[in-house]
VOBA-1610 file (N, C-alpha, C; in pm, whole numbers, padded with zeros to 5 digits, always signed):
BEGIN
Unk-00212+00493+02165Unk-00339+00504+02233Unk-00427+00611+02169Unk-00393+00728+02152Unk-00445+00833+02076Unk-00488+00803+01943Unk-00409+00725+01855Unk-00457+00659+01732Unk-00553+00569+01738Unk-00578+00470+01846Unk-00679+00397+01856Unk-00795+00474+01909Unk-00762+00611+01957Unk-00926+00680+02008Unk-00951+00711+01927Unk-00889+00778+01785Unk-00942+00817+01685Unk-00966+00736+01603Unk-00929+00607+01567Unk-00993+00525+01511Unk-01126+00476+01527Unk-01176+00489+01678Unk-01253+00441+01698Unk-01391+00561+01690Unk-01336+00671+01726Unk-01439+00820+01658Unk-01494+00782+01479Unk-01372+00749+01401Unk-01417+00735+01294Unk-01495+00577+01283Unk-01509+00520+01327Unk-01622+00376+01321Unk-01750+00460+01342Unk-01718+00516+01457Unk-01886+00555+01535Unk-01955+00694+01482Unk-01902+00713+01378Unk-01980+00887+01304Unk-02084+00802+01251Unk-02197+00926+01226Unk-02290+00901+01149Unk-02221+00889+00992Unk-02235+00875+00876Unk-02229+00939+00740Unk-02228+01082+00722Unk-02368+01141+00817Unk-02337+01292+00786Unk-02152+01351+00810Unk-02118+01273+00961Unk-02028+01344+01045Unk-01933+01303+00990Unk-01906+01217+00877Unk-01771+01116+00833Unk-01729+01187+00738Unk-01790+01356+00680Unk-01753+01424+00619Unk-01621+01504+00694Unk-01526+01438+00728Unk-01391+01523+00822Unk-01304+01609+00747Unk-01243+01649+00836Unk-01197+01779+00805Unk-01065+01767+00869Unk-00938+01773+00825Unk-00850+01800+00906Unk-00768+01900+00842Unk-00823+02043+00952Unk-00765+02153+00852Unk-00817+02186+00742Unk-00773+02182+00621Unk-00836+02213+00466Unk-00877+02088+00404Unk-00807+01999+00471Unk-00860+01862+00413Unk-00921+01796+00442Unk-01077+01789+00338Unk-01194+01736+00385Unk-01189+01625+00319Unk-01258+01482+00384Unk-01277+01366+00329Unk-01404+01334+00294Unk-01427+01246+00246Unk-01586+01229+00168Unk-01623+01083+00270Unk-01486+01025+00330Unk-01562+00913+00419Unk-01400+00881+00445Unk-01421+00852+00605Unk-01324+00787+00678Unk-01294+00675+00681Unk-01397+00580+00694Unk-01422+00448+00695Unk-01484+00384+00533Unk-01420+00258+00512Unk-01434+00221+00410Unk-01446+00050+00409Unk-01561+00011+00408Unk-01582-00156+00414Unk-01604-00230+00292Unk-01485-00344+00257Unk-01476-00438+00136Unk-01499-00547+00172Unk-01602-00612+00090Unk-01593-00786+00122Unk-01595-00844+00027Unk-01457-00855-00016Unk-01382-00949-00126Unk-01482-01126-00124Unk-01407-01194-00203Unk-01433-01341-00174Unk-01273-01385-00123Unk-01264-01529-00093Unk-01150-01534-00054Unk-01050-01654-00184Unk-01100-01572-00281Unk-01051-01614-00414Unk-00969-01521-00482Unk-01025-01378-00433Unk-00983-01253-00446Unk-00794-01268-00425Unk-00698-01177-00544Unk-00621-01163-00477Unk-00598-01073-00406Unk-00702-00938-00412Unk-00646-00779-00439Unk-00785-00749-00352Unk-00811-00665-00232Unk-00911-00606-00223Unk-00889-00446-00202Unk-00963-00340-00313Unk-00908-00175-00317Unk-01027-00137-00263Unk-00951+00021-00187Unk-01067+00113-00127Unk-01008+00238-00219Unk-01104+00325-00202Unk-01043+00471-00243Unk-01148+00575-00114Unk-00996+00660-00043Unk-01086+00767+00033Unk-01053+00882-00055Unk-01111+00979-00112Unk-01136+01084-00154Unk-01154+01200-00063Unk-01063+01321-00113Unk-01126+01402-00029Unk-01068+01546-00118Unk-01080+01629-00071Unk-01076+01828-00103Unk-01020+01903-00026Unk-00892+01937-00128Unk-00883+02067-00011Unk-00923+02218-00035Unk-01015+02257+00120Unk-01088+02343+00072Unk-01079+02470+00154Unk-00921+02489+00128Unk-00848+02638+00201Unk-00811+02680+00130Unk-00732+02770+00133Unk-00690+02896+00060Unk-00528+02902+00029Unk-00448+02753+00100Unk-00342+02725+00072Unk-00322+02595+00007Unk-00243+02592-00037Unk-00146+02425-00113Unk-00163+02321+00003Unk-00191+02209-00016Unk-00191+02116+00119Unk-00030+02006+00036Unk+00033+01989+00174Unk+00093+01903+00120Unk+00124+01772+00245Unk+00122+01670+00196Unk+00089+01513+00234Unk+00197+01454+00245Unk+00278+01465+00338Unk+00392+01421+00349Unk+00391+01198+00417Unk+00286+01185+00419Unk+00270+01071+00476Unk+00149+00998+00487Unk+00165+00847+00429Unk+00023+00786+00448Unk+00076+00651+00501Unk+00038+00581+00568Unk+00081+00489+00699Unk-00045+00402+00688Unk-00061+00265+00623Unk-00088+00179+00755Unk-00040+00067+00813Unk-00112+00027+00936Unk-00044+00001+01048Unk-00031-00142+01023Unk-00074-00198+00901Unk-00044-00355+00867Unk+00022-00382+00694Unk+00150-00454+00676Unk+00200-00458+00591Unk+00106-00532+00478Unk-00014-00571+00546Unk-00097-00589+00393Unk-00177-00541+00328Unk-00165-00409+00373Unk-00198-00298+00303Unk-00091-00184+00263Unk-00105-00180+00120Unk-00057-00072+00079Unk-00134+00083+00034Unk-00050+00202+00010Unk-00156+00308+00029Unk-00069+00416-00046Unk-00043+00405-00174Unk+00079+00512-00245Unk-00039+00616-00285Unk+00029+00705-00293Unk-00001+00862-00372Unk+00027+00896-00480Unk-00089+00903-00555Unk-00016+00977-00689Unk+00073+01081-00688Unk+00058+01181-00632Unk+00116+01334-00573Unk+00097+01346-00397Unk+00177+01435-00383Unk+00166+01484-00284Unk+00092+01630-00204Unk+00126+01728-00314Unk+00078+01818-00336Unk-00042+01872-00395Unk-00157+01941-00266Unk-00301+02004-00383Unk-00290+02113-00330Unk-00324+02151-00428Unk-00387+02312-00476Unk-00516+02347-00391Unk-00547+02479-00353Unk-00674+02518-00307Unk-00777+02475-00407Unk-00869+02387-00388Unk-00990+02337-00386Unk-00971+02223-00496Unk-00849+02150-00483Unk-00790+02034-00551Unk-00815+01925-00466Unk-00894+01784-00562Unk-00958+01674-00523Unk-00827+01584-00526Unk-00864+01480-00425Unk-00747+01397-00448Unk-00749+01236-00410Unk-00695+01159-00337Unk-00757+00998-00379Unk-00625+00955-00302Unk-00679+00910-00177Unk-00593+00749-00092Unk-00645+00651-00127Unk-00539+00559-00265Unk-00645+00428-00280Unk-00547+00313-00192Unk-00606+00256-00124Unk-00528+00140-00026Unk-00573-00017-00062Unk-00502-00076-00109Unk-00510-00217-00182Unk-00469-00297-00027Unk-00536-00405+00016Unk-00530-00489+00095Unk-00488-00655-00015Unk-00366-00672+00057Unk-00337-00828-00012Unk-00412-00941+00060Unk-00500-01006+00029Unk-00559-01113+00074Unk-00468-01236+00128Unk-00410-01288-00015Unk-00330-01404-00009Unk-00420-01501+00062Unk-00344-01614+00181Unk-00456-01727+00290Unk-00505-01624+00366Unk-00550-01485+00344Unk-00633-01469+00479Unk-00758-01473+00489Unk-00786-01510+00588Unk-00957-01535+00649Unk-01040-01431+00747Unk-01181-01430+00717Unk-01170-01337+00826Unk-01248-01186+00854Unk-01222-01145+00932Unk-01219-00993+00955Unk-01123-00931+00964Unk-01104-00792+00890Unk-00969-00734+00925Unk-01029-00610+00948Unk-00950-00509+01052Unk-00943-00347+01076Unk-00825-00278+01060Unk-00809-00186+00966Unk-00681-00124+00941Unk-00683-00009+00942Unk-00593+00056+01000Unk-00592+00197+01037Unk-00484+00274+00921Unk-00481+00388+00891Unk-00406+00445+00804Unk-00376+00565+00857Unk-00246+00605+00851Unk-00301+00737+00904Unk-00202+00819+00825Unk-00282+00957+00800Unk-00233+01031+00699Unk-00155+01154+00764Unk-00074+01222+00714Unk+00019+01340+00789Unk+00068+01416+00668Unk+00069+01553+00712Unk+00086+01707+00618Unk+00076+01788+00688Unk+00086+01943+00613Unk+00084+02020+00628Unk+00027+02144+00524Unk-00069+02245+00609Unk-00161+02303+00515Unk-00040+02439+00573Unk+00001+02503+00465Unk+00142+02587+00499Unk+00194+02536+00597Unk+00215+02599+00688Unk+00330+02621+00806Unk+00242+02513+00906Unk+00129+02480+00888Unk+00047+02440+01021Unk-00008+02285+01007Unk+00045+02192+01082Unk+00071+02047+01037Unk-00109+01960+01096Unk-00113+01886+01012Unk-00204+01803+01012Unk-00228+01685+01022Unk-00349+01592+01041Unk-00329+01418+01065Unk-00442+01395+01062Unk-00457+01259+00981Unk-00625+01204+00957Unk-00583+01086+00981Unk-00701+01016+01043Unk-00727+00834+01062Unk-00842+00820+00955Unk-00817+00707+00866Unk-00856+00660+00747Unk-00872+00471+00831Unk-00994+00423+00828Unk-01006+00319+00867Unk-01065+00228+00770Unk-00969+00109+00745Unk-01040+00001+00601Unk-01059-00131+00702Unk-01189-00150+00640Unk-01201-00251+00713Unk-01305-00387+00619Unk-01196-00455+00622Unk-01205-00622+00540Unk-01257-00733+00590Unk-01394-00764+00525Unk-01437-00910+00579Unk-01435-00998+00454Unk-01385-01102+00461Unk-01316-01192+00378Unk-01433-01304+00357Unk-01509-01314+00263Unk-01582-01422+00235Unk-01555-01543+00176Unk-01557-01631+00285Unk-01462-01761+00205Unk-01608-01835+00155Unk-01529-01910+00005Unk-01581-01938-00072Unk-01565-02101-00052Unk-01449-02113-00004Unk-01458-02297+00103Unk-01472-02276+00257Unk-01627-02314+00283Unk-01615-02316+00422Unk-01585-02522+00491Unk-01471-02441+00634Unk-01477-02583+00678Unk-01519-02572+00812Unk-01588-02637+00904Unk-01664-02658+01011Unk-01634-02789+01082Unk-01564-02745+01132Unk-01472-02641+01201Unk-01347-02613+01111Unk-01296-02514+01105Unk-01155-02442+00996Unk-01043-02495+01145Unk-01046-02460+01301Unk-00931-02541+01353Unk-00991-02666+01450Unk-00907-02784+01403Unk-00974-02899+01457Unk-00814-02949+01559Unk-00887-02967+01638Unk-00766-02985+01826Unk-00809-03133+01885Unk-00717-03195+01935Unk-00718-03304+01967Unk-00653-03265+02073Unk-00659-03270+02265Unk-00697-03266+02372Unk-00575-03329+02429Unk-00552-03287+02530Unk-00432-03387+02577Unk-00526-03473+02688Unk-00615-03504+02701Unk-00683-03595+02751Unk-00801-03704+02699Unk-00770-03641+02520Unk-00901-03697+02457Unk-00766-03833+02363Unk-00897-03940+02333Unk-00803-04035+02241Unk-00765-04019+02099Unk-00643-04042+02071Unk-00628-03978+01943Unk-00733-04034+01785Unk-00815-04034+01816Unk-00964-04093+01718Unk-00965-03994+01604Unk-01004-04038+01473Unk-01051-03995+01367Unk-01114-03843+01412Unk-01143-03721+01332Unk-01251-03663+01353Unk-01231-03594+01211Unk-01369-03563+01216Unk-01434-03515+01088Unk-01480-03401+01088Unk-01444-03308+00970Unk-01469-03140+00914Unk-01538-03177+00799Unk-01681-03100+00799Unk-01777-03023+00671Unk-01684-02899+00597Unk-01694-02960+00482Unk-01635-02880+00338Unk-01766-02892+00295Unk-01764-02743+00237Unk-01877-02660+00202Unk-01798-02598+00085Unk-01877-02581-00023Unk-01848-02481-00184Unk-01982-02423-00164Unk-01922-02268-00164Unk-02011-02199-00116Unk-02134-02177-00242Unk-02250-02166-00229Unk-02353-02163-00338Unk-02305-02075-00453Unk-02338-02082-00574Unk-02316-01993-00700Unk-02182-01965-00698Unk-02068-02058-00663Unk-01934-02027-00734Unk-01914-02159-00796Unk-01854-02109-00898Unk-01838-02190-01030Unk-01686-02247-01017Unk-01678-02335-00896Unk-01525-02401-00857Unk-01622-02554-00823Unk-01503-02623-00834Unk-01484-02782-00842Unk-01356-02806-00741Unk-01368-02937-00631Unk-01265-02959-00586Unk-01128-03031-00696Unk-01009-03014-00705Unk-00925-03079-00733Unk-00879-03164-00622Unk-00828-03111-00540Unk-00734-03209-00464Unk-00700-03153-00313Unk-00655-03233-00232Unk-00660-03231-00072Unk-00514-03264-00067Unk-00444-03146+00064Unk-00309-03209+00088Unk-00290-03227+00235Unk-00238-03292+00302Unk-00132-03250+00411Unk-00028-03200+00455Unk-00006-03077+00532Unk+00093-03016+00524Unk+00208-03072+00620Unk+00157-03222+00646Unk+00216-03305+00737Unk+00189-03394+00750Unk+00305-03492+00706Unk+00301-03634+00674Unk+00269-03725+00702Unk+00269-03710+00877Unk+00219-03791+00972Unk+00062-03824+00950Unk-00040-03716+00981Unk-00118-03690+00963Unk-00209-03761+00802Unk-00289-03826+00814Unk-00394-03897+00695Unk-00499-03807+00701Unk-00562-03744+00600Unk-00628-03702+00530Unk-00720-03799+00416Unk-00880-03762+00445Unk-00973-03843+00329Unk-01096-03731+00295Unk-01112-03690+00165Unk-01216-03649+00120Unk-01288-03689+00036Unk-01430-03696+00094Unk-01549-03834+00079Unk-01666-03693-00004Unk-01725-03731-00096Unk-01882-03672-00139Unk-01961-03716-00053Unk-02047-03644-00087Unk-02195-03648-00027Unk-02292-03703-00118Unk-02409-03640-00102Unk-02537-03636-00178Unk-02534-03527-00274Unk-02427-03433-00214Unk-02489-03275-00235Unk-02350-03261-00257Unk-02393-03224-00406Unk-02210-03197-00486Unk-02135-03102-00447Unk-02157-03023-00359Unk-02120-02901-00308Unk-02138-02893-00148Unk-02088-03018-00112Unk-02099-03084+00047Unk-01993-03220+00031Unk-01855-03209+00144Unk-01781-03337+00111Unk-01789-03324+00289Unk-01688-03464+00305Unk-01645-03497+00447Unk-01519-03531+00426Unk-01475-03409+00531Unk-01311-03411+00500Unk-01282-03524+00689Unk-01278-03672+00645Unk-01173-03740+00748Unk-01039-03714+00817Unk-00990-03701+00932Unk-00815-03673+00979Unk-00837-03761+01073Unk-00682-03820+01007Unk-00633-03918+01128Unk-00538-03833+01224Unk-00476-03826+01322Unk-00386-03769+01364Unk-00249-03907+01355Unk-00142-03837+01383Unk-00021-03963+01403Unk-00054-03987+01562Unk+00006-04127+01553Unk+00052-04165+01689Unk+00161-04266+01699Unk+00214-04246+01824Unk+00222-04206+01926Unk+00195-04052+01956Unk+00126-04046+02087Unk+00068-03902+02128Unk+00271-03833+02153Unk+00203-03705+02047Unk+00316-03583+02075Unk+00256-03484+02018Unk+00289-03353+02039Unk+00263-03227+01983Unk+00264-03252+01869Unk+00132-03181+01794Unk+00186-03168+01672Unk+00129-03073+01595Unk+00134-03038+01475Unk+00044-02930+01356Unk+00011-02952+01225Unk-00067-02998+01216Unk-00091-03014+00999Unk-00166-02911+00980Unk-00058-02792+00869Unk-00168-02736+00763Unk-00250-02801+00667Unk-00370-02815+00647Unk-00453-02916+00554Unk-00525-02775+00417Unk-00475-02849+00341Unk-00498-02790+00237Unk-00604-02834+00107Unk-00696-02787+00085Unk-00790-02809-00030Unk-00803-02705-00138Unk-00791-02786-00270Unk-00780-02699-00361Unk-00862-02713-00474Unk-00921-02594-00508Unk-01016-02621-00571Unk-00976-02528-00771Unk-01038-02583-00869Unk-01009-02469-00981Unk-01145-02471-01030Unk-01105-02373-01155Unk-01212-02300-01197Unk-01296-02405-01342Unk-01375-02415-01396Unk-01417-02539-01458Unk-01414-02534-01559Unk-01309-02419-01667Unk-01250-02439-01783Unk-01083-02488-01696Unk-01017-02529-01616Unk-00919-02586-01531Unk-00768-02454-01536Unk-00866-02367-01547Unk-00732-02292-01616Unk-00682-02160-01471Unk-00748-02181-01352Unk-00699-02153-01238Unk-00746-02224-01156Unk-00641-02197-01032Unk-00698-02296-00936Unk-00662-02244-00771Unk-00740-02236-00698Unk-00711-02157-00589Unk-00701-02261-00450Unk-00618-02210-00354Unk-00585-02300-00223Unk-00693-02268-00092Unk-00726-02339-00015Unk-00818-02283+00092Unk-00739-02395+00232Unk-00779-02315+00329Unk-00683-02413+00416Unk-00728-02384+00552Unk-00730-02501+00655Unk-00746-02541+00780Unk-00632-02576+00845Unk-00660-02615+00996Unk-00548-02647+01082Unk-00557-02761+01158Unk-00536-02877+01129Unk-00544-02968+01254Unk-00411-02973+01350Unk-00465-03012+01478Unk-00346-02996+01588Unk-00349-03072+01684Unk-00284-03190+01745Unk-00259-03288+01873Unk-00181-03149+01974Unk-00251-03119+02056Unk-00255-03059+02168Unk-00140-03113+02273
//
């Protein structure tokens, strides 16, 4: 609970006030916002900061609170008025989205212990949009066709390859448009009515063919 109040102090500073201090160790910014594409594999922050006492700071810990972020240290140890660098790499992989990640840092400036909240926060620009990304079929509606807009987002230099189902049952059709960068993605669902889930997958590469990246939706019989 205490970590989430301070997380949320560091959203709401001005810039002036995001100059923190914990103890000797001053940061140059708490908060740090990336918006990768979602082609990206890797999205990096770097918080920077100084220590600006009269003792050695040492950093016994940097934490965050989601395994898809990582956050190593070159050293542990600074010197009085020694600069230093939390760079925290967020793994994308399928994610979509918005993300908020908390980090939290722990030391000691001599004998007298310390703690900073470092907040990264990831909005994921997908570069295949689908409209709707989860498509639900009702336990009162008939199991009928329905149809998702695939979108290639303007000025990326990708081409569709190919459409899968991540479930067999389930038929899949992707139709062009007018607008080469506009399809109609068709789903059948299976029947007989039962629970069910298809990951649907579209994949698109790059137009010398020499990568090729996955983007993905959810259809679901309810």
């Amino acid at each position: 609970m205490i970590l989430r109040w301070l997380a949320l102090l560091a959203l709401i500073c001005s810039p002036q006030a995001c100059r923190l201090a914990a103890g000797a160790l001053v940061w140059d910014q708490t908060t740090v916002l990336l918006t990768p594409k979602s082609t990206d594999q890797r999205a990096t922050a770097q918080f920077k900061f100084q220590n600006t006492g009269k003792e050695p700071v040492f950093i016994n810990r940097v934490q965050p609170d989601c395994s898809c972020v990582t956050a190593p240290l070159a050293k542990t140890l600074y010197g009085p008025g020694e600069h230093g660098t939390v760079t925290a790499s967020f793994a994308i992989g399928h994610q979509t989205g918005d993300h908020t990640v908390t980090i939290e840092v722990k030391g000691a400036e001599g004998d007298r212990p310390f703690s900073s909240v470092l907040i990264l926060q990831v909005k994921i620009v997908d570069v295949v949009v689908f409209s709707p990304r989860f498509l639900y079929w009702k336990n009162d509606e008939p199991l009928s066709p329905k149809t998702v807009e695939v979108t290639l987002r303007p000025g990326e230099p990708l081409a569709l390859k190919e459409i899968r189902a991540g479930n067999p049952a389930y038929t899949v059709k992707l139709s062009p448009t007018d607008d080469p960068r506009h399809f109609t993605l068709l789903v059948t669902p299976p029947t007989p009515r039962a629970r069910s889930i298809c990951p649907i997958t579209v994949v698109t590469e790059s137009p010398d063919h020499a990568q090729t990246h996955e983007h993905g939706m959810v259809a679901r019989v309810l």
